[in-house]
C-alpha positions in Angstrom: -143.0 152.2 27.2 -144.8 152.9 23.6 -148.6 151.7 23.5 -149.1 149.5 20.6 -151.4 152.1 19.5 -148.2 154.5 19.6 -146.3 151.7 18.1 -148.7 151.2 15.1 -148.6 154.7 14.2 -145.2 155.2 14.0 -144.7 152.2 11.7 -147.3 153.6 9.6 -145.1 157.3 9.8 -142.8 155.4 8.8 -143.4 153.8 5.5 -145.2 157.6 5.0 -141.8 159.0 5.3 -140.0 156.6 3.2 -142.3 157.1 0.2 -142.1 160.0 0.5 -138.6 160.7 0.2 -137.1 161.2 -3.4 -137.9 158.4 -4.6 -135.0 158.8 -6.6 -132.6 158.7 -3.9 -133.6 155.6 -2.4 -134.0 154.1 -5.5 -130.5 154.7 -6.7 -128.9 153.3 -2.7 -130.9 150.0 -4.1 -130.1 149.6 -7.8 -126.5 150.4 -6.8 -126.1 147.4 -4.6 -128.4 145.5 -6.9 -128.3 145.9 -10.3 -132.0 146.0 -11.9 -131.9 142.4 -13.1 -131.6 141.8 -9.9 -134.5 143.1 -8.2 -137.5 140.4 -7.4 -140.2 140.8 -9.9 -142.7 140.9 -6.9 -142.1 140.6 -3.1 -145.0 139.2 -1.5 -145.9 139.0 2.4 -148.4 137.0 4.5 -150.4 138.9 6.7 -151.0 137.4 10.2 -147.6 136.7 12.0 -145.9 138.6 9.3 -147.1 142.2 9.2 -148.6 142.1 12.4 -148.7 139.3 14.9 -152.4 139.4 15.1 -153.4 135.2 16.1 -152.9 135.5 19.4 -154.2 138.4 20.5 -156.1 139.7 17.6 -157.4 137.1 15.7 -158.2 134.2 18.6 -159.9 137.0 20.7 -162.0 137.9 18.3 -163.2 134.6 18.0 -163.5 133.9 21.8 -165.9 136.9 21.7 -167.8 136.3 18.7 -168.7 133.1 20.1 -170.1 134.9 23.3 -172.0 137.0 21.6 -173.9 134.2 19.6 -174.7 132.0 23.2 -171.9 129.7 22.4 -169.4 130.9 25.0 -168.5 127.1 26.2 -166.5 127.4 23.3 -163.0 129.4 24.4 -159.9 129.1 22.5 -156.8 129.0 24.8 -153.5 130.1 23.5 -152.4 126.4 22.9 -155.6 125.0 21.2 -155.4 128.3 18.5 -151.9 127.1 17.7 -153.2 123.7 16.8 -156.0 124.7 14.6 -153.6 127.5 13.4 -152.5 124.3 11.5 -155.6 124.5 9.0 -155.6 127.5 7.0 -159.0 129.9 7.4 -161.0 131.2 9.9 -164.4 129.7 8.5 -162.1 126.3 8.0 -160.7 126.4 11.7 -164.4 126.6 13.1 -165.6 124.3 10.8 -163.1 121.6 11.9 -163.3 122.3 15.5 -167.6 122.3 15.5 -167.1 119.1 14.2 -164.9 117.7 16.2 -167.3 118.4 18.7 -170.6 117.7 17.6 -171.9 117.0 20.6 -172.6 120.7 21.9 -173.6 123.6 20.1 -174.0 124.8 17.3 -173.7 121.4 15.1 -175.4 119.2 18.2 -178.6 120.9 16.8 -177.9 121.9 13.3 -177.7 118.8 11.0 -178.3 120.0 7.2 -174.5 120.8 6.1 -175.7 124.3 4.1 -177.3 125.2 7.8 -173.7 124.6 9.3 -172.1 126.3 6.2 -174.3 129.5 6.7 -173.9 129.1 10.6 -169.9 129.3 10.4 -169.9 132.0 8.1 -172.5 134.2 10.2 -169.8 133.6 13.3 -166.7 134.5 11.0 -168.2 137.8 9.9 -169.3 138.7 13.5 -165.5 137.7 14.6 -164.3 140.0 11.3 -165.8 143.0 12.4 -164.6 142.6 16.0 -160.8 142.4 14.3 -161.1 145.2 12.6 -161.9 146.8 15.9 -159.0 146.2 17.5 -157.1 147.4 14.2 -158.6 150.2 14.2 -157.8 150.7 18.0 -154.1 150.2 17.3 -154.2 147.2 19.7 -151.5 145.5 17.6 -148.0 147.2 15.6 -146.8 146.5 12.6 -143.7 143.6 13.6 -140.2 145.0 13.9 -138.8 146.1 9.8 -142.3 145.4 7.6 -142.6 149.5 7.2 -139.0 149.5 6.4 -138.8 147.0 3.6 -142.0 148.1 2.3 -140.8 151.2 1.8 -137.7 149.8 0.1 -139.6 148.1 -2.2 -142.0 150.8 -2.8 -138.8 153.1 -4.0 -136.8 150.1 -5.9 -139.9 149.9 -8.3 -140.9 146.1 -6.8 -144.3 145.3 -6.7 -145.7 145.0 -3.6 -148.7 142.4 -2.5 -150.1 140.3 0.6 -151.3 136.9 -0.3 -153.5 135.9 2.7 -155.8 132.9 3.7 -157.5 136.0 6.2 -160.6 137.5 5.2 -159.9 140.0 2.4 -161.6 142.9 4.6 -159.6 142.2 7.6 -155.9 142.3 5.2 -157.5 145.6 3.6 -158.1 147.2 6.8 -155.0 146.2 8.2 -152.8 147.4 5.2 -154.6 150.5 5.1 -154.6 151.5 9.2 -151.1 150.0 9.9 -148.7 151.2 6.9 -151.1 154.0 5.2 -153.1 154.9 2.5 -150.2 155.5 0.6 -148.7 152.4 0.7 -152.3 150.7 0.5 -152.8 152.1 -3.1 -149.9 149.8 -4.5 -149.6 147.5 -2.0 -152.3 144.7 -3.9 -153.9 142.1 -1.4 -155.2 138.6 -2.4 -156.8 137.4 0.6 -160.1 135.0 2.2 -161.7 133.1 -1.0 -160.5 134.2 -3.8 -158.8 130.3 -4.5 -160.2 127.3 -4.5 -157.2 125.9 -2.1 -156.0 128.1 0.9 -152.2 127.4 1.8 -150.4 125.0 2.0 -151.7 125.4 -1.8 -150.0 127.3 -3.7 -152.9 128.7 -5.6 -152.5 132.0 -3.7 -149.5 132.5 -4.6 -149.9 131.4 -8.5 -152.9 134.0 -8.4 -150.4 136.7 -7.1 -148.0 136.2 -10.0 -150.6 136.0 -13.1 -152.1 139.1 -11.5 -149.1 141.4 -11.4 -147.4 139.4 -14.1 -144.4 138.0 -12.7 -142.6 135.1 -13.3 -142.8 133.1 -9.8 -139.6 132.0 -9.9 -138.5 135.7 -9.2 -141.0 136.4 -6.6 -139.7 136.6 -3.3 -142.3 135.3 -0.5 -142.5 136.6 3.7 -143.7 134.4 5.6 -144.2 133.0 8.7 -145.6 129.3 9.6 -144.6 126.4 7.9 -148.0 125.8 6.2 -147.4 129.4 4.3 -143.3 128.3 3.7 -145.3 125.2 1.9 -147.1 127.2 -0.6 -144.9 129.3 -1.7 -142.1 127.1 -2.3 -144.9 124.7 -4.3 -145.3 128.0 -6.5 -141.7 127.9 -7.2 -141.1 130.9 -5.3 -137.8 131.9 -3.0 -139.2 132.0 0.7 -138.0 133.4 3.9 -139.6 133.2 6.9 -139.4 135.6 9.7 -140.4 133.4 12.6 -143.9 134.4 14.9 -145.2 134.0 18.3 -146.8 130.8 17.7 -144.0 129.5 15.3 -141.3 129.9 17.1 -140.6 125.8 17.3 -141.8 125.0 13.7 -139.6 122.8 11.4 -138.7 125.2 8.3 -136.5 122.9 6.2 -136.4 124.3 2.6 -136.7 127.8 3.6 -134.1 129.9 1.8 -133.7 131.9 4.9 -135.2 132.0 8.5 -134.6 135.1 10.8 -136.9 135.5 14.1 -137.8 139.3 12.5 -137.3 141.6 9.4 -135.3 143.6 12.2 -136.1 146.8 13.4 -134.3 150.4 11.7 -131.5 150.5 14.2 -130.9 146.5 14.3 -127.7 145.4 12.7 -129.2 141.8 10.9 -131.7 143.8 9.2 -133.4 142.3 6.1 -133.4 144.8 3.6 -134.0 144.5 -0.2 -130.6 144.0 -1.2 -130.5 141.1 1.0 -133.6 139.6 -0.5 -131.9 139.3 -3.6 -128.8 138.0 -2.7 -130.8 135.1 -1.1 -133.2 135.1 -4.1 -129.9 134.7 -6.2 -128.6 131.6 -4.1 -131.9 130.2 -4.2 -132.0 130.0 -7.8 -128.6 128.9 -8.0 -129.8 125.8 -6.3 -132.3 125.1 -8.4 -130.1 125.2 -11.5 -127.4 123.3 -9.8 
């Protein structure tokens, strides 16, 4: 059996191989099963559960041990208590509900003043960063079965490329540039962590996606996996499909234009590829005119 560490590198290898292919070539297979009108403007991914399936063990561990390190180890996340607070978007957000639903232990029981709590939360969250990137780094989690694929399809159609997460923009960075290469991580644009007012279910990261690369949203195809990111991106007008995660697996995803359990790895036979994204994207706005 591959390691994940294995796993992770060859995904990188991967998308390596595919940009670096003539470009030509692969850009040509494309455009000849999809004309350049087309082609999304944009296709945009989520991050966690999408690229990698980081919450469970990636993500919720590092909180679990952030928390340790800070004396505050009564607080442990189990697997099905993260998938509840998965349901509010942000790390510093997550903590700050649950410390509140709990004020009667540490670290709110003795912090009152709200900037103290702020400051507190935010502390923990860039401990708990830093410990993620760790296990990046250490190739404890692959990229999920197609993601180098498609990127690399993209990549060589002339799409733009971008990740539009409510993740800490250090933590997207790190994770675009260890597990798909620095190749793909100079194009590949990330909008991640605060740079909205609203995290998701708004739409405003989306929004800030499109006037950035300058792309109609109607035209941007959207990854993603939980219903709170299928949400924002359909309120930002754009075509979504969701490729389902470990802790989404039962989610309700009425009004996704497509839902597939994974992008599909390079020798499955329901791949998504990039001429499939624009056939949906094509249905979807068919709908929306009809």
């Amino acid at each position: 059996m591959l390691s994940a560490h294995t796993s992770s590198l060859r995904g990188a290898t991967a998308v390596k191989r595919c940009v670096a292919a003539p470009v030509r070539s692969i850009r040509s297979a494309v455009v000849a099963r999809a004309s350049k009108s087309q082609l999304p403007d944009a296709l945009l991914f989520d991050c966690d559960g999408v690229l990698v399936d980081t919450e469970r063990d990636g993500h919720r561990i590092s909180f679990n041990e952030a928390f340790k390190r800070k004396g505050l180890g009564q607080h442990e996340w189990d697997v099905d208590l993260y998938g509840e607070l998965l349901e509010i978007g942000g790390g510093k957000e997550r903590m700050t509900k649950y410390f509140n639903d709990h004020l009667d232990k540490e670290p709110f029981k003795s912090t009152k003043d709200a900037a103290a709590r702020k400051a507190l939360v935010a502390e923990l969250h860039l401990l708990k960063t830093d410990l993620f990137m760790d296990l990046v780094d250490g190739g404890a989690m692959p990229l999920r079965p197609g993601v180098a694929r498609l990127v690399g399809e993209a990549i060589a159609a002339g799409v733009p490329v971008a990740v539009c997460s409510t993740s800490n923009e250090r933590a997207v960075s790190n994770i675009v540039r260890v597990m798909l290469g620095p190749e793909v991580a100079r194009v590949m644009r990330v909008f991640a962590g605060d740079v909205v007012p609203k995290k998701k279910p708004a739409p405003d990261i989306y929004l800030l996606a499109a006037r950035e690369l300058r792309v109609d949203p109607a035209r941007c195809v959207v990854i993603e996996d939980s219903g709170i990111g299928l949400r924002a991106a359909k309120a930002a007008g754009m075509t979504c499909v969701v490729t389902k995660s470990s802790y989404t697996q039962d989610e309700d995803f009425t009004g996704a234009d497509a839902v597939f359990p994974s992008l599909g790895g390079d020798s499955d036979a329901g791949q998504v590829t990039l001429n499939r994204l624009c056939n949906i994207m094509s249905a979807s706005s068919a709908n929306v005119r009809a």
